[in-house]
N, C-alpha and C positions, 0 to 999 in steps of 0.2 A: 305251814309255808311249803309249796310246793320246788323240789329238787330241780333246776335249770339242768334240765340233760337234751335239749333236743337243739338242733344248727341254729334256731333262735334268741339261745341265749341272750347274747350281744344287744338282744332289743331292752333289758332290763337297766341293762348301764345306762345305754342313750335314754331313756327314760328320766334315770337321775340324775344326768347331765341338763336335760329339759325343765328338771325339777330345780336346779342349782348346784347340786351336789360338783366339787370339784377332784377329787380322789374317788380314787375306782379301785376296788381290790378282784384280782386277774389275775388268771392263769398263765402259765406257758406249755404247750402240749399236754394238757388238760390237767396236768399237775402243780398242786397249791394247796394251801395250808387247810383248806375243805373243801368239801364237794359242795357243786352247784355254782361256783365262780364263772363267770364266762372267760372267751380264752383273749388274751391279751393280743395276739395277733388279730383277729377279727375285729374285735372292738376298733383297734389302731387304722385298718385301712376304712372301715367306716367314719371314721372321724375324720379322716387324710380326705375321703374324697365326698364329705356330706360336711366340710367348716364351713362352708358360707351359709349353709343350712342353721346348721348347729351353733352359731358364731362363739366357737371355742377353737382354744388354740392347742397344741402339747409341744410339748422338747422332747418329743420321744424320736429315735432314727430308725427309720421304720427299714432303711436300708441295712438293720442291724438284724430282723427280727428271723430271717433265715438261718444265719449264722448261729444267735442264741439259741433256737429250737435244734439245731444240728448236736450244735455243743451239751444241751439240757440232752437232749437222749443219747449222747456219747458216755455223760455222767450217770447217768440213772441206767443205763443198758436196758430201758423200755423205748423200743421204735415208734417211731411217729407214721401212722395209719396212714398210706398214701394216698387216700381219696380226702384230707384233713385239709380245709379250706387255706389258702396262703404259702400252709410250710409242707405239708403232703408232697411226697413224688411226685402226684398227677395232675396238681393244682392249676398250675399252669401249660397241663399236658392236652393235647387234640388228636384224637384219631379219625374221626367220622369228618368226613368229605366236607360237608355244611359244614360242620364248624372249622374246617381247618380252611377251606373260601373264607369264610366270615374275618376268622382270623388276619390271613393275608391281607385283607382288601383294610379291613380296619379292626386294630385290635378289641377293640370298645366295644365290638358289636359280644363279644364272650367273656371280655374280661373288664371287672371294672377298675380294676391297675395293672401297671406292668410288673410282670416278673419283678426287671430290675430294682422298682423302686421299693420293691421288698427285701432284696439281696436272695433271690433266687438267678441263678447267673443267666442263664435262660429259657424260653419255651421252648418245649418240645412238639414237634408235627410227628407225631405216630407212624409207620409206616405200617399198613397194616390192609386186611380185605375193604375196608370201609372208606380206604384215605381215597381221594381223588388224583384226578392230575395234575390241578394246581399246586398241592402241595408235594407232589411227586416233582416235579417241574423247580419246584423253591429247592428242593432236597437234592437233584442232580447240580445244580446250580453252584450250590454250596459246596460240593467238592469238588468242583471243577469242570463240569459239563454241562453244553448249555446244547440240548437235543432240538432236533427237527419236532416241527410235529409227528411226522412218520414215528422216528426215533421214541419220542415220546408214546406213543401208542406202546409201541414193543416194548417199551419199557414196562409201562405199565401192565402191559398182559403177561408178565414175569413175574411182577413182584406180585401181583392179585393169587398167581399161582402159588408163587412161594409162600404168599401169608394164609394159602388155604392150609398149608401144608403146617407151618410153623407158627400162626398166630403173627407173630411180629415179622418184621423186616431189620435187619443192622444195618449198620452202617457199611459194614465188612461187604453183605450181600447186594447190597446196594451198589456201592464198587464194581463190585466183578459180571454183577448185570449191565453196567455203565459201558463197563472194557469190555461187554461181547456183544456190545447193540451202538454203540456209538464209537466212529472211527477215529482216529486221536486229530486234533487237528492244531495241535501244541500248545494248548493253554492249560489242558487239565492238569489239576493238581492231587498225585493220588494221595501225597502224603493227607490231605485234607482228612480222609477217611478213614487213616488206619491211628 
């Protein structure tokens, strides 16, 4: 019998789910009584968003399953891989321009749940050489400034700079590009950003 180690896991449960099988033995952050279980998050938002499909139900709170992965490697003090489908850092994270438009206009088009209804609190838009201006535009917004197009341009030919420079963009940097490219016009809120 072959070892379940690759992101497909999850197709062996729904299989015995298909089959009748009603218990499913799962991981959490790949950690479980043997190797080759699939991971319990995974398996869960497939079920959450493929029941009509599957016409199975669970009592699991999937709103829970952030939180348990956090708590499960606070205990074990093995981190959870942030590229880790659901509970990962990056799961819900976007840097490249297309997916962060995609995003914006409709979450669906990248994600097949929300964050939230995993208990991840929420997406992240990357700021970064790849981001675009919509999400640059969503991101000024959110702390409190709502730029020109001009304004927006300059903005973005700052942070493009700056993430040649440093990879990422903060929130911090973000700020203080805001406050030398956009004139106060008494709504911003800087606390937003710090």
């Amino acid at each position: 019998m072959a070892i379940m180690t690759s992101v497909w896991a999850w197709r062996i449960p729904l299989a015995a789910i298909r089959g009748g099988a009603r218990q499913l033995e799962l991981t959490i952050n790949g950690i479980g009584e043997r190797a080759g279980n699939a991971a319990l998050e995974e398996v869960a938002v497939v079920l959450r968003v493929r029941q009509a499909t599957l016409g199975v139900t669970t009592n699991l709170h999937l709103d829970k399953l952030y939180a348990t992965s956090q708590l499960l490697s606070e205990i074990t003090g093995v981190a959870v891989a942030p590229n880790k489908s659901v509970v990962g850092a990056n799961a819900f994270s976007h840097e490249a321009g297309i997916h962060q438009d995609g995003i914006l206009k409709n979450p669906l088009t990248y994600e097949i749940i929300s964050p939230e209804e995993v208990g991840v609190p929420k997406r992240q838009l990357v700021l970064g050489k790849h981001s675009g201006r919509n999400a640059l535009r969503t991101a000024l917004v959110e702390i409190g400034y709502t730029p020109t197009p001009q304004e927006l341009n300059e903005c973005y030919k700052r942070v493009s700079a700056l993430a040649d420079e440093s990879k990422n963009v903060q929130a911090r940097d973000l700020l203080v590009i805001a406050r030398q490219v956009i004139p106060t016009r008494g709504m911003e809120t800087a606390a937003a950003a710090e």
